[in-house]
N, C-alpha and C positions, 0 to 999 in steps of 0.2 A: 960476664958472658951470659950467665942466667936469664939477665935483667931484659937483654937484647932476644931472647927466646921466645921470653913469656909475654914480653910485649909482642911481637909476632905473631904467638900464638893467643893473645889475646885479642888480636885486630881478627884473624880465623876467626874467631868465637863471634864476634861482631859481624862480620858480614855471613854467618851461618842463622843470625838472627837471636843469638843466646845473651840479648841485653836486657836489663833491668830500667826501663825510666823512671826518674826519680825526680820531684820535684823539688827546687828548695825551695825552704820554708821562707828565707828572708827576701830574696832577688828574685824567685819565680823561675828559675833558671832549670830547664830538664837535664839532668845528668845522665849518662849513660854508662852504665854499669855490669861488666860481668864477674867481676871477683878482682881480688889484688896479689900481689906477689910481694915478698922481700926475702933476700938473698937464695933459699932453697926449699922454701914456704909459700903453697900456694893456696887461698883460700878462693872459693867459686860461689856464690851464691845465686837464689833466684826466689825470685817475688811473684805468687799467681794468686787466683782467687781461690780456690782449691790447695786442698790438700793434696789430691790427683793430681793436680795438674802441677805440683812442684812437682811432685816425684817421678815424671811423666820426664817434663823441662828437664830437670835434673841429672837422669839419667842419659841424657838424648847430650847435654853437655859435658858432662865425664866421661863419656865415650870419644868426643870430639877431640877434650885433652888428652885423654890418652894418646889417641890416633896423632895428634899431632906431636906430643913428645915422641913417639916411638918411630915418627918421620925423620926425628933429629939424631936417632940412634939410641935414645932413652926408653926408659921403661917406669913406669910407677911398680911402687913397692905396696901391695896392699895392706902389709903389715902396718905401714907408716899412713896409710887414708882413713878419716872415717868421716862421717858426715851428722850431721844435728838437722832432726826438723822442730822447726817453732813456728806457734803459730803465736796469734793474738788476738786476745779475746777483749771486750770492754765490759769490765765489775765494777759495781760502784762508782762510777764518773770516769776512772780510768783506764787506759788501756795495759793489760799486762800479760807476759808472756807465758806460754803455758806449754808443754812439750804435750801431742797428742798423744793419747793412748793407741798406737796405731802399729804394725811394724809391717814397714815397708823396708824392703829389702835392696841395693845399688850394688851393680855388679861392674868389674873391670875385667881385660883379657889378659893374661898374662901372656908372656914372653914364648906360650905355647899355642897362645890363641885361644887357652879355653875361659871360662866366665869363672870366678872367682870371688 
């Protein structure tokens, strides 16, 4: 049942504009990405140039999820969310990932409507 939700609510998130294009490396092929699901695990990602502007994006789509699980009678648990920002830097020839020094803060409503 889940599976049928979160694709649902993943087609939302798509036509609200909360997609990632992605090229592939081998075919050329642009993928179109907003996060994936399995069984009662949902993970949400987003790609900007900015660090703003993830957290920006980010927020504007966690809200969306929310709003739309809580259309189906659900609620996120904020105990159970959290979120990771990375970015990527290029040292020495390679690219590697590095968690910014930064704290940005992502809020959800609860079941009361307030920010959390």
């Amino acid at each position: 049942m889940w599976s049928i939700l979160s694709s649902c609510i993943f087609e939302i998130l798509r036509q609200h504009g909360h997609c990632n294009s992605i090229k592939s490396s081998i075919r050329h092929l642009i993928l179109e990405l907003s996060g994936f699901a399995y069984v009662d695990d949902t993970d949400l990602l987003q790609i900007n140039d900015t660090v703003e502007e993830v957290v920006r994006h980010m927020q504007r789509k966690i809200t969306d999820w929310n709003d739309s699980v809580g259309v189906t009678g659900g609620i996120l648990s904020p105990s159970k969310c959290w979120w990771y920002l990375v970015t990527f830097q290029y040292i020495a020839g390679k690219w590697r990932a590095v968690s910014p020094q930064v704290d940005f803060k992502l809020w959800l409503k609860n079941e009361c409507k307030k920010r959390v």
